[in-house]
C-alpha positions as a Markdown table, in Angstrom:
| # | Residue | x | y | z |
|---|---|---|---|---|
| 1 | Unk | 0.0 | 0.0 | 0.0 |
| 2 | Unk | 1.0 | 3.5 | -0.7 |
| 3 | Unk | 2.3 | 6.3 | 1.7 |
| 4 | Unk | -0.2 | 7.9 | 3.2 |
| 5 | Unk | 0.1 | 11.4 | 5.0 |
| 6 | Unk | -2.7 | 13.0 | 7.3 |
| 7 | Unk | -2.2 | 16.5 | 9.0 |
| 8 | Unk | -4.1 | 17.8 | 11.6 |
| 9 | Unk | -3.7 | 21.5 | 12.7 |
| 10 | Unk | -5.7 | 24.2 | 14.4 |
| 11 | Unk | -5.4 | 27.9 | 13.9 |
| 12 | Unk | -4.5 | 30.7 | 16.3 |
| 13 | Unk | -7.9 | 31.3 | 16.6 |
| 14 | Unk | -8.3 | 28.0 | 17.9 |
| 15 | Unk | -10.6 | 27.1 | 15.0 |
| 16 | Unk | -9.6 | 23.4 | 13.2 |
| 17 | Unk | -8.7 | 22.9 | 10.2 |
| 18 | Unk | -10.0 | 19.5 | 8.6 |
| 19 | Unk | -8.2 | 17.0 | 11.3 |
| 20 | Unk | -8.9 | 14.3 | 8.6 |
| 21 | Unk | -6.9 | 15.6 | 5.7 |
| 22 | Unk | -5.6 | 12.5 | 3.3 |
| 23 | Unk | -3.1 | 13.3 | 0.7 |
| 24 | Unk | -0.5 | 10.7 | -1.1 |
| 25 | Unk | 2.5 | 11.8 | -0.3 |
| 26 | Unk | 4.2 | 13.6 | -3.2 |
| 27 | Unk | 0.7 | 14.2 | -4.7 |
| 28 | Unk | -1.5 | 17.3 | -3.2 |
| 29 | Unk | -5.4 | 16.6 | -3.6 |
| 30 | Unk | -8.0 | 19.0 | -2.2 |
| 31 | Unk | -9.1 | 17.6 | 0.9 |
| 32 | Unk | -12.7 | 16.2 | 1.4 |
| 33 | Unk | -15.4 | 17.9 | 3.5 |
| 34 | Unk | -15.1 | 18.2 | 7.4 |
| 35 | Unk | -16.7 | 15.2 | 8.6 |
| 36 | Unk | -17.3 | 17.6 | 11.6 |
| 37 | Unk | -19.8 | 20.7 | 11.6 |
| 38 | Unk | -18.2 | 23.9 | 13.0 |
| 39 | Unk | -19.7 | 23.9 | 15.7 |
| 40 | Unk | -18.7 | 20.3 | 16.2 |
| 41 | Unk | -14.9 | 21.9 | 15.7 |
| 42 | Unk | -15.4 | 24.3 | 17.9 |
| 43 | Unk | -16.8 | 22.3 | 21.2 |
| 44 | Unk | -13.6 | 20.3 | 19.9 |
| 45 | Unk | -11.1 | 23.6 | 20.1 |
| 46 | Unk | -8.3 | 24.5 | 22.4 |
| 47 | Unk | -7.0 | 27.2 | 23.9 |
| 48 | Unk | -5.5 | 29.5 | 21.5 |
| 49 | Unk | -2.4 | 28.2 | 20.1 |
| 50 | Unk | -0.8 | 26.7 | 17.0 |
| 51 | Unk | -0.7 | 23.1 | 16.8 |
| 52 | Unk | 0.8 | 21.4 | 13.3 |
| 53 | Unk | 1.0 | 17.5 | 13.9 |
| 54 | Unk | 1.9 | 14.8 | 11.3 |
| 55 | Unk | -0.5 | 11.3 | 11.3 |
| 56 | Unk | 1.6 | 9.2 | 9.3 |
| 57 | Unk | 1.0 | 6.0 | 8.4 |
| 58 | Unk | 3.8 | 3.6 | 7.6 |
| 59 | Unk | 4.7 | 1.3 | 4.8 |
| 60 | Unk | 4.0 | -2.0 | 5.1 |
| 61 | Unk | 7.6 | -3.1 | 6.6 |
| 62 | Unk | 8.6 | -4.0 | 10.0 |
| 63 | Unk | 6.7 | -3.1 | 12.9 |
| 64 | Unk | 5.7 | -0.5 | 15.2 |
| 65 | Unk | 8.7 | 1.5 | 16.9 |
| 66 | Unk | 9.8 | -0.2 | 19.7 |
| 67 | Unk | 11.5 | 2.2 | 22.2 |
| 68 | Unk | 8.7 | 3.6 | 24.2 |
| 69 | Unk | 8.8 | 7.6 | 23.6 |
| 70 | Unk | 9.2 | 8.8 | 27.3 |
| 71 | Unk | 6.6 | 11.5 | 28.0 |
| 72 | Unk | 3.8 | 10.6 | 26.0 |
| 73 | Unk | 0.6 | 8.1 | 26.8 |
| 74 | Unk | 1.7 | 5.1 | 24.0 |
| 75 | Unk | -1.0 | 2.7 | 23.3 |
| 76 | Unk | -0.2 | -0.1 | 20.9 |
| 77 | Unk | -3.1 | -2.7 | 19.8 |
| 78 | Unk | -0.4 | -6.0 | 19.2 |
| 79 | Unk | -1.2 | -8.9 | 16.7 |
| 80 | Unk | -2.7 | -11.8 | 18.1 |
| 81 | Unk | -4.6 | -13.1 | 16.1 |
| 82 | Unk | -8.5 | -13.2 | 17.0 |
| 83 | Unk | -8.3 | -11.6 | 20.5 |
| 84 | Unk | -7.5 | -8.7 | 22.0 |
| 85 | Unk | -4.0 | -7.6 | 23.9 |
| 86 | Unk | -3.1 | -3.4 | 24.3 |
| 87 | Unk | 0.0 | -2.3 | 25.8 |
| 88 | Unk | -0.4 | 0.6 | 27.4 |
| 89 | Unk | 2.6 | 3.0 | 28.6 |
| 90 | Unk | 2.0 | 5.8 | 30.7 |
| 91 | Unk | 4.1 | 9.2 | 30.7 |
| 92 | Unk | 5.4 | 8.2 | 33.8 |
| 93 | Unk | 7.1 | 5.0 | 32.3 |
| 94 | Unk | 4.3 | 2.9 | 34.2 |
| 95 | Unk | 2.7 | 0.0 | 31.6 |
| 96 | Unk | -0.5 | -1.7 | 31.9 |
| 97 | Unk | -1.4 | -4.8 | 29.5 |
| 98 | Unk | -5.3 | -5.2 | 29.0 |
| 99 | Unk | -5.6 | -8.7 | 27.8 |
| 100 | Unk | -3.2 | -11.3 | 26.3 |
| 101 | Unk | -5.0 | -12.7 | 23.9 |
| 102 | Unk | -5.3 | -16.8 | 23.2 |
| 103 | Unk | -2.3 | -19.1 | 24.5 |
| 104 | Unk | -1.7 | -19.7 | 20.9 |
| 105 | Unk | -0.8 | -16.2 | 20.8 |
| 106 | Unk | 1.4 | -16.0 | 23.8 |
| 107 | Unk | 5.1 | -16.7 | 22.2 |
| 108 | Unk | 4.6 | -13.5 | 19.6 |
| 109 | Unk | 3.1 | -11.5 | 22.4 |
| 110 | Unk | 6.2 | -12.4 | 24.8 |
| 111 | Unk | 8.1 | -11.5 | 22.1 |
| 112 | Unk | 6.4 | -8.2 | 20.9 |
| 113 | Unk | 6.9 | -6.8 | 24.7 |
| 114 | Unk | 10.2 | -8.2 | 25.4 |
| 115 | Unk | 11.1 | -6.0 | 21.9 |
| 116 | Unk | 9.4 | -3.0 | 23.7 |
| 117 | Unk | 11.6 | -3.4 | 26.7 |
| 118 | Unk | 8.8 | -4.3 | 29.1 |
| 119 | Unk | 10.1 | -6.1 | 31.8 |
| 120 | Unk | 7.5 | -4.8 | 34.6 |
| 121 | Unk | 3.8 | -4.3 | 34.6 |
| 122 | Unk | 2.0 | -1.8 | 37.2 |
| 123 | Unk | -1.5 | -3.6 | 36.0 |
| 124 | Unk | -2.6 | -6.6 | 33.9 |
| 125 | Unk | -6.0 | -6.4 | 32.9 |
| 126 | Unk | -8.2 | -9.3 | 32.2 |
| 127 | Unk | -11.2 | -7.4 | 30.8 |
| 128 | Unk | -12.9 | -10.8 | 31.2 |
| 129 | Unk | -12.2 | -14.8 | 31.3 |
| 130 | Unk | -12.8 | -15.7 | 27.4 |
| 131 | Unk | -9.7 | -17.6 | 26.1 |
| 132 | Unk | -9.1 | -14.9 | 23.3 |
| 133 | Unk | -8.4 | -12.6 | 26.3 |
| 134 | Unk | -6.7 | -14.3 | 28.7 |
| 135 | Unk | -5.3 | -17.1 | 27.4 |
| 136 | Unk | -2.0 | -15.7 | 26.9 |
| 137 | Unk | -1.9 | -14.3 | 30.9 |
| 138 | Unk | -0.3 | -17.1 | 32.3 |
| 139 | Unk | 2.4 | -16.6 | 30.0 |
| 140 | Unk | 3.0 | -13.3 | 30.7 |
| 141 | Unk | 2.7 | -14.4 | 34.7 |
| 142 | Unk | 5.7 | -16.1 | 34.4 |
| 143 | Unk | 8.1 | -13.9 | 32.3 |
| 144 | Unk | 7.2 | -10.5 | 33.7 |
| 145 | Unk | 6.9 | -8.9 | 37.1 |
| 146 | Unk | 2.8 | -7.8 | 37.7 |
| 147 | Unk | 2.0 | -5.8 | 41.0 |
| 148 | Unk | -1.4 | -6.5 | 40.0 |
| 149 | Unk | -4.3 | -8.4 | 38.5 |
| 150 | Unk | -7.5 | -6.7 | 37.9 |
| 151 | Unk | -10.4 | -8.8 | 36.5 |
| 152 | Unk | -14.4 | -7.8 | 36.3 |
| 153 | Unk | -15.7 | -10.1 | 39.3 |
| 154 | Unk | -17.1 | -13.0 | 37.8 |
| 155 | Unk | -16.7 | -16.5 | 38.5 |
| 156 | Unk | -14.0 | -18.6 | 37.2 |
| 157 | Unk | -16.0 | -20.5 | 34.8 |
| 158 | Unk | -12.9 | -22.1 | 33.1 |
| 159 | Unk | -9.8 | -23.9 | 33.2 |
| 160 | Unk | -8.0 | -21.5 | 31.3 |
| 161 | Unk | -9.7 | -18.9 | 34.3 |
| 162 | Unk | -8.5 | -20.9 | 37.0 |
| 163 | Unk | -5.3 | -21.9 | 35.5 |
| 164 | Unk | -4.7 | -18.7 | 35.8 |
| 165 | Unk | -5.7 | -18.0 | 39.0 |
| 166 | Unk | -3.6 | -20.4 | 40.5 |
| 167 | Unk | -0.7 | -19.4 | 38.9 |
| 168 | Unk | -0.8 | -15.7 | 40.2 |
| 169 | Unk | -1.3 | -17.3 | 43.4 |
| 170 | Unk | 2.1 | -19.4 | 43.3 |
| 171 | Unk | 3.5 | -15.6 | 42.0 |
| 172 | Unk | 2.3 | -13.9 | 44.6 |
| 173 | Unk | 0.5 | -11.4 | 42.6 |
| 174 | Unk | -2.7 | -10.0 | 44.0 |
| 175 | Unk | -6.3 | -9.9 | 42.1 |
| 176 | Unk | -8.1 | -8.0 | 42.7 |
| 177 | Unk | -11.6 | -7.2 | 41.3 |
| 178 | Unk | -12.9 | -3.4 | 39.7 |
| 179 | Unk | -16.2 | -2.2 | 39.0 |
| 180 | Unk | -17.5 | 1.3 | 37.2 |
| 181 | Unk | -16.7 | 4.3 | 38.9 |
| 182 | Unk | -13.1 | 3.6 | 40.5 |
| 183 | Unk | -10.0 | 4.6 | 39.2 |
| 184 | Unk | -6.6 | 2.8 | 38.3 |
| 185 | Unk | -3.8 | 4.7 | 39.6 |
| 186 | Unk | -1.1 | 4.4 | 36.9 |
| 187 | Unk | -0.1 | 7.7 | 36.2 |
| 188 | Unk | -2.1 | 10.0 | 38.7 |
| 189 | Unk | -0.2 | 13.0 | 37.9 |
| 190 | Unk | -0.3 | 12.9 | 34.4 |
| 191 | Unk | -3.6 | 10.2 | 32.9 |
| 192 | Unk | -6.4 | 9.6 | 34.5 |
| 193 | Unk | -7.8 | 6.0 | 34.3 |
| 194 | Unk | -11.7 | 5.2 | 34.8 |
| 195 | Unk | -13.3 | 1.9 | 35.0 |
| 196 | Unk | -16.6 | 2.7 | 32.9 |
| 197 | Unk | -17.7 | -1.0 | 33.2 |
| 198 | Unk | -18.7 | -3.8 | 34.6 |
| 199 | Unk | -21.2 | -2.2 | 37.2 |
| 200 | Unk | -21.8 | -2.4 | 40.8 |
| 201 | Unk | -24.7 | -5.4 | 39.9 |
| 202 | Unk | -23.0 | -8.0 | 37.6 |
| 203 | Unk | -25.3 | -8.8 | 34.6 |
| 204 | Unk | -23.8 | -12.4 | 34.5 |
| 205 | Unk | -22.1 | -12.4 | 31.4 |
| 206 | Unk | -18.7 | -12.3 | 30.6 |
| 207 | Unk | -19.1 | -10.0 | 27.7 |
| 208 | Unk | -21.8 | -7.4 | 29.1 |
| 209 | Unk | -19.8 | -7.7 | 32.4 |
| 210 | Unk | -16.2 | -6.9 | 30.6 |
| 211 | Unk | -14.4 | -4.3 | 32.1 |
| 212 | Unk | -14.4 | -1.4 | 30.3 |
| 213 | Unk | -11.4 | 1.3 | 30.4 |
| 214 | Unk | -11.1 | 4.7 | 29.6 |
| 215 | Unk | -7.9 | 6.8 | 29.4 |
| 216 | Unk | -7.5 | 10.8 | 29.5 |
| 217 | Unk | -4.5 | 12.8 | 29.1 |
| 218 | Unk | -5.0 | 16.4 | 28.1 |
| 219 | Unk | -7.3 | 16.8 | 24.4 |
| 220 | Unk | -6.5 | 12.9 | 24.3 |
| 221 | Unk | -9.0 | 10.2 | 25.3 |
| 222 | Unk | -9.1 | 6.0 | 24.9 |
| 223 | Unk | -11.6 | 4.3 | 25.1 |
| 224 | Unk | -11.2 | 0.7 | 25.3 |
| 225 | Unk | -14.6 | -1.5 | 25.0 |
| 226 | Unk | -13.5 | -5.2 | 25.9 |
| 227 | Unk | -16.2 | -7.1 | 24.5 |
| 228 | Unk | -18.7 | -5.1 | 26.0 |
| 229 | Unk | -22.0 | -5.0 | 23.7 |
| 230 | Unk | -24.7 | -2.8 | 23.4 |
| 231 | Unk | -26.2 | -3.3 | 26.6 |
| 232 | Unk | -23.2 | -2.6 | 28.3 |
| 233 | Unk | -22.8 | 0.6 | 26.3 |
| 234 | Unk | -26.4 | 1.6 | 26.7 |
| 235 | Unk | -25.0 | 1.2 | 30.6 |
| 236 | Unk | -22.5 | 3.3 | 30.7 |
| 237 | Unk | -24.3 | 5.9 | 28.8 |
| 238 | Unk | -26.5 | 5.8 | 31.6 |
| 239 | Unk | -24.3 | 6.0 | 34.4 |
| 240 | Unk | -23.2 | 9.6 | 34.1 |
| 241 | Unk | -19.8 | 8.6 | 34.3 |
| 242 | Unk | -17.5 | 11.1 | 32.5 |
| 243 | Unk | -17.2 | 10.9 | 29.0 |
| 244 | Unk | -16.4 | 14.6 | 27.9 |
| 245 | Unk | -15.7 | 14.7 | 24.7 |
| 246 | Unk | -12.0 | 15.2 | 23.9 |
| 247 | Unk | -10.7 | 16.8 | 20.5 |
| 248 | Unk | -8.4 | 13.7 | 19.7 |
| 249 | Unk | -10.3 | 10.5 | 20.4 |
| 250 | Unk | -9.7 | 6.8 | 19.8 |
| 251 | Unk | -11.8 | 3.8 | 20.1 |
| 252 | Unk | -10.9 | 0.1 | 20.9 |
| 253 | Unk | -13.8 | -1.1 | 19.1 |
| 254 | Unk | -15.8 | -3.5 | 21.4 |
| 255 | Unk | -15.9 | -7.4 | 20.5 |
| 256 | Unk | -13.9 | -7.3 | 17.5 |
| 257 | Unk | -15.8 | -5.4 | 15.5 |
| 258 | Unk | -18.8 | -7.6 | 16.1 |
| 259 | Unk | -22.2 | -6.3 | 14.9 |
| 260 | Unk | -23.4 | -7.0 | 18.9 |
| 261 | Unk | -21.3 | -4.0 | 20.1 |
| 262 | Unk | -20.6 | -0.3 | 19.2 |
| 263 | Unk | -23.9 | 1.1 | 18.8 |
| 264 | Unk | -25.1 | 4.4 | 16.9 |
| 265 | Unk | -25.5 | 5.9 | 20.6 |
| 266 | Unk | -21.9 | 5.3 | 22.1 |
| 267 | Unk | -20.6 | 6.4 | 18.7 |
| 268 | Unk | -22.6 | 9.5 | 18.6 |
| 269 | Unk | -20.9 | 9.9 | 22.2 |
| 270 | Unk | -17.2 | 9.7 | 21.5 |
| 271 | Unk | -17.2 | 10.7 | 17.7 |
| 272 | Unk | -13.6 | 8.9 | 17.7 |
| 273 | Unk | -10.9 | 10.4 | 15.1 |
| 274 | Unk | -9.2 | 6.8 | 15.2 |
| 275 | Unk | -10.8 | 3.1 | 15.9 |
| 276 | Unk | -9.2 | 0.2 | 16.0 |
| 277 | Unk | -10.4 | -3.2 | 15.5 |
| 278 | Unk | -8.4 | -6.2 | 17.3 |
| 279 | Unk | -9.2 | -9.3 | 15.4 |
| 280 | Unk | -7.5 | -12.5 | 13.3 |
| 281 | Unk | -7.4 | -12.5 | 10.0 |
| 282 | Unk | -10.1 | -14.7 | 8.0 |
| 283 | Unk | -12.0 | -15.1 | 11.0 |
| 284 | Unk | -14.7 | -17.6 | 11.5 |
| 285 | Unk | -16.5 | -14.8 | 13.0 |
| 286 | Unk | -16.7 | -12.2 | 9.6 |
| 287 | Unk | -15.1 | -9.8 | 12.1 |
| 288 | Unk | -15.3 | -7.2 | 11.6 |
| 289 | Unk | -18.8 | -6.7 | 10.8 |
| 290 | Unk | -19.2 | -4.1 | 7.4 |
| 291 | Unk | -22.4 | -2.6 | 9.3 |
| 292 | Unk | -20.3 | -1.4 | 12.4 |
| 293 | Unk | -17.0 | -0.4 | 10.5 |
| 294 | Unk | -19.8 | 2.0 | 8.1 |
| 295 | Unk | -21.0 | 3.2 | 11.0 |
| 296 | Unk | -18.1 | 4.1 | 12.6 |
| 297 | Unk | -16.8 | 5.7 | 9.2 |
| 298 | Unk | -19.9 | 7.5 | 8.6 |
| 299 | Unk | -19.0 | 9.2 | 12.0 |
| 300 | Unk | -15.8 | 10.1 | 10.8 |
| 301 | Unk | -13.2 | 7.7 | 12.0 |
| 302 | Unk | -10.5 | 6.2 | 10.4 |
| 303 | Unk | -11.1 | 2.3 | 11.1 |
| 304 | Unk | -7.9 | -0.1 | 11.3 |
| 305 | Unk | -7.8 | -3.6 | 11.4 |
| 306 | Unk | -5.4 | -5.8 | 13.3 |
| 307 | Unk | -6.1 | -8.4 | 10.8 |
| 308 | Unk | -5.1 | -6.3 | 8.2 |
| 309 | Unk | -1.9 | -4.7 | 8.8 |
| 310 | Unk | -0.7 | -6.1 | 12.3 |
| 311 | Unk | 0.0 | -4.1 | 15.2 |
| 312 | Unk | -1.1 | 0.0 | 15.4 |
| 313 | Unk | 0.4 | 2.2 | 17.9 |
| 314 | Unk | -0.4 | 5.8 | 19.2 |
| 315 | Unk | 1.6 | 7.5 | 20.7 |
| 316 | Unk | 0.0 | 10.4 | 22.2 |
| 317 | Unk | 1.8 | 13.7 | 23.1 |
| 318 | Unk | -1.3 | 15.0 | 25.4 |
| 319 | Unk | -3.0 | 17.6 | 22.3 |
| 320 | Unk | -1.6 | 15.5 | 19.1 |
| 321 | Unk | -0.4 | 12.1 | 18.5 |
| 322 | Unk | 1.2 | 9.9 | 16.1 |
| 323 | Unk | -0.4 | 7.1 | 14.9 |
| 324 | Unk | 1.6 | 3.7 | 13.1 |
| 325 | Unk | -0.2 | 0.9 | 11.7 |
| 326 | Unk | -1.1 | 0.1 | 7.9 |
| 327 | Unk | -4.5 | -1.7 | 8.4 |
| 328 | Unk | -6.4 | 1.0 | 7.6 |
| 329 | Unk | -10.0 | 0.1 | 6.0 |
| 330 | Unk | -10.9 | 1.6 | 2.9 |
| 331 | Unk | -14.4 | 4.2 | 3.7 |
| 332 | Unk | -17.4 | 2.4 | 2.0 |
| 333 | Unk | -18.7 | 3.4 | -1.6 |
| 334 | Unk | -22.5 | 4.4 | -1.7 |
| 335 | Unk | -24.9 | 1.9 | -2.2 |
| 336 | Unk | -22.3 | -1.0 | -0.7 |
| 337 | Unk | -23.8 | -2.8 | 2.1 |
| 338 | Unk | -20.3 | -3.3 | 3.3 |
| 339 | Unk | -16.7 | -1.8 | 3.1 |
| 340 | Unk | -14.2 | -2.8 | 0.4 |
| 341 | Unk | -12.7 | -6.0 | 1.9 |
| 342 | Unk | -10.0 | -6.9 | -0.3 |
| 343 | Unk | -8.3 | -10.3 | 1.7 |
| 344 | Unk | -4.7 | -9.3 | 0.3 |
| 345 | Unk | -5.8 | -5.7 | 1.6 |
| 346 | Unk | -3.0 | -5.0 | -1.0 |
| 347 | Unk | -4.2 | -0.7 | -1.6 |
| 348 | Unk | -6.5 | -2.1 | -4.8 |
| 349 | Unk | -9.6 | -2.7 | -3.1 |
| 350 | Unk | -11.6 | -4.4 | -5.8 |
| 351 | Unk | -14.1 | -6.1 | -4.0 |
| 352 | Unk | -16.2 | -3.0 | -3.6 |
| 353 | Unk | -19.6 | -4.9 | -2.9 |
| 354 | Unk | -17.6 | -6.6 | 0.0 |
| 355 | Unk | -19.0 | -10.3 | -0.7 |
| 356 | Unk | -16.0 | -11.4 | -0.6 |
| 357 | Unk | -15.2 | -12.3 | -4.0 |
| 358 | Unk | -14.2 | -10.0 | -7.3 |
| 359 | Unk | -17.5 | -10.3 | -9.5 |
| 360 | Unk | -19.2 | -8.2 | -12.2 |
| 361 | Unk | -21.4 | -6.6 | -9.5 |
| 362 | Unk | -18.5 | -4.9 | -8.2 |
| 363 | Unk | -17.4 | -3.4 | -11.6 |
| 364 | Unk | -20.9 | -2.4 | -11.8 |
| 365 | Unk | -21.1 | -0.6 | -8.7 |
| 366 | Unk | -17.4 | 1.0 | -9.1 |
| 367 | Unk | -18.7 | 2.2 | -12.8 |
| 368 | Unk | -22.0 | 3.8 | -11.3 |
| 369 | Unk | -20.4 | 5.5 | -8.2 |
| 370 | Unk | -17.0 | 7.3 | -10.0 |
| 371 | Unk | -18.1 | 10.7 | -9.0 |
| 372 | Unk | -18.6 | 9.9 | -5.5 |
| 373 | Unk | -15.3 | 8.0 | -5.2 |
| 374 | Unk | -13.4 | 10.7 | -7.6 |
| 375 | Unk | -14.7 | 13.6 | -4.8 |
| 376 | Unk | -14.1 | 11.7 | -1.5 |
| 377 | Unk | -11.8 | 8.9 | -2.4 |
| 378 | Unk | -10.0 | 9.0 | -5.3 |
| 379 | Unk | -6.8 | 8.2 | -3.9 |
| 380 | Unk | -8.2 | 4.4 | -2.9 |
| 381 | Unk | -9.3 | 4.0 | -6.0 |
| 382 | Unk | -6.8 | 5.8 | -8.8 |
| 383 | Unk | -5.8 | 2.5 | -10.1 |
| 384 | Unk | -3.4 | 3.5 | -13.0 |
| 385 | Unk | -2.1 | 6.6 | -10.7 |
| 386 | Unk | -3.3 | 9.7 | -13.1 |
| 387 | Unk | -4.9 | 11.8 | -9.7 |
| 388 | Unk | -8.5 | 11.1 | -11.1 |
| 389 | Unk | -11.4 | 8.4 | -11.5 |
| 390 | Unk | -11.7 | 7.6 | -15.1 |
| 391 | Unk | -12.9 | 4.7 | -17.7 |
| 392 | Unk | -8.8 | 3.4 | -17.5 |
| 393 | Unk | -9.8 | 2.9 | -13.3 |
| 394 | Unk | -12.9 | 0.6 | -14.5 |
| 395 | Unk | -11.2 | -1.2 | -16.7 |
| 396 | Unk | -8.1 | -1.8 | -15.1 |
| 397 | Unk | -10.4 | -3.6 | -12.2 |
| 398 | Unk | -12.9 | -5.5 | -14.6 |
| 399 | Unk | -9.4 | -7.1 | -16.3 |
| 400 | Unk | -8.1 | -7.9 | -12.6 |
| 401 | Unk | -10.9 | -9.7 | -12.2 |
């Protein structure tokens, strides 16, 4: 996939530009509409100064940076597979992993933080006792040093639960159990950490009962969903917990992108600039579901897959960040009932009727939507590289069929 470069900068008057400018690099384009209202941008404006920040997102080599950028709140969503694990690094030099995906997983995650220099965790999270979540904890036990285990209360209803259980026990590591409202002291001077979810009466499931995490520093917030679903969401709507809007905000998407979490409300609510989906690539699941990454994309987020470009960091500097991954999902074409979801995710996103399979239908659609995609997406979609959606585009994806 190409270079991409996005800029986000606000003016003296504290007025934003477009925060989601997308140009090729070496090739300026006129930038599409705010995705924002201005009124929008300005409940989103800061204080009066000038802020120019680079979002760039790197080729498709190597990984994430490894040293941890001291001074800045660094998130990074790591690869494994269908499951969820986040490393979180606080401005203090604290870390906090949330999850460790499935044991199968644990070797590239072991190797992923030993890369990162982690040798010491202030917090492991276990946002709740599914295998895809915690299966790689016991692992992570026994190589690191953990001060302590937070989990969302519910009964060990596995072996892969109470494996675990017993092995923080031989470790001497404490568990202890959170619930909405309280906060995780990992960086008190600097981030404040709220658990949104599960709350004070347990539902009873493991998914609506996930603990649910959000992170503030400065104009930066993270939201981090678990496998929480809609219910859940529709709970901590309801809880007048704080969830001030922030002007740069990312989501963890809940449940891998499943269509039983992120609902229209809780995206109206955080209008995130980034989301990030944590799943494996040609799940058994269809993760992530085409409604919910539309949704979040008709909010105006950037969506990125684990499953298609590996790990994404952020690295925050508390009013700008910069963000590394290359999974970044193509926005949906009119009339689609789902994204583009090319399974080489290669920049030449031909299956626009997302069916999973290159057909006629797409060539079709692609022919009878060329002036939306030339005035809001060309650069996805500029097969033969001329800066514009012609006949040569059309062609050049019906013979690559």
């Amino acid at each position: 996939m190409a270079d991409r470069t996005k800029k986000v900068a606000m003016s003296t008057a504290g007025r934003p530009f477009d925060r989601r400018v997308r140009e090729p690099i070496g090739t300026p384009i006129t930038p599409s509409d705010n995705h924002h209202s201005n009124d929008d941008s300005m409940n989103r404006s800061l204080p009066a100064l000038f802020l120019l920040l680079l979002l760039v997102v790197v080729p498709a080599v190597g990984h994430t940076p490894d040293s941890y950028e001291p001074d800045t709140l660094t998130l990074t969503f790591l690869d494994v597979g269908q499951g969820d694990a986040i490393l979180v690094q606080s401005a203090n030099g604290q870390a906090m992993l949330v999850d460790a995906g499935e044991a199968s997983a644990a070797p590239n995650l072991s190797s992923r933080l030993a890369a990162k220099g982690v040798t010491h965790l202030a917090y492991l999270v276990g946002t709740h006792d599914h295998d895809d979540h915690i299966g790689g904890m016991t692992s992570v036990v026994g190589s690191l040093a953990v001060d302590e285990y937070l989990e969302n209360g519910e009964p060990a209803a596995s072996e892969t639960a109470a494996a675990l259980h017993r092995t923080l026990a031989l470790r001497g590591i404490p568990a202890r159990n959170v619930t909405a409202g309280e906060t995780i002291p990992l960086d008190p001077a600097n981030i404040t950490v709220t658990v949104l979810n599960p709350q004070p009466v347990r539902v009873g499931d493991e998914n609506e009962d996930s603990i649910v995490l959000r992170l503030v520093w400065g104009e930066t917030s993270f939201f981090l969903a678990g496998d929480a679903g809609t219910g859940a969401e529709g709970r901590i709507l309801a809880s007048g917990l704080p969830l001030d809007r922030t002007y740069f905000t990312f989501l963890k998407v809940g449940h891998h992108g499943s269509d039983t979490a992120t609902g229209t409300p809780l995206v109206a609510a955080l209008q995130p600039n980034i989301s990030v989906i944590e799943c494996g690539r040609y799940n058994p699941y269809h993760h992530p579901s085409g409604v919910v990454v539309k949704r979040l994309q008709d909010a105006g987020s950037d969506v990125f897959t684990t499953a298609s470009g590996g790990e994404v960091q952020i690295i925050s500097y508390q009013f700008g960040y910069v963000e590394y991954g290359q999974g970044q999902l193509p926005v949906t074409v009119e009339g689609a009932l789902l994204p583009p979801t090319d399974p080489d995710f290669d920049g030449a996103f031909e299956d626009v009727n997302g069916n999973q399979r290159l057909d006629f239908e797409d060539v079709v659609l692609y022919f009878n939507q060329m002036s939306w995609i030339a005035e809001n997406e060309r650069w996805w979609f500029d097969f033969n590289d001329n800066n514009r959606i012609d006949f040569a585009d059309v062609v050049r994806l019906f013979n690559n069929l």
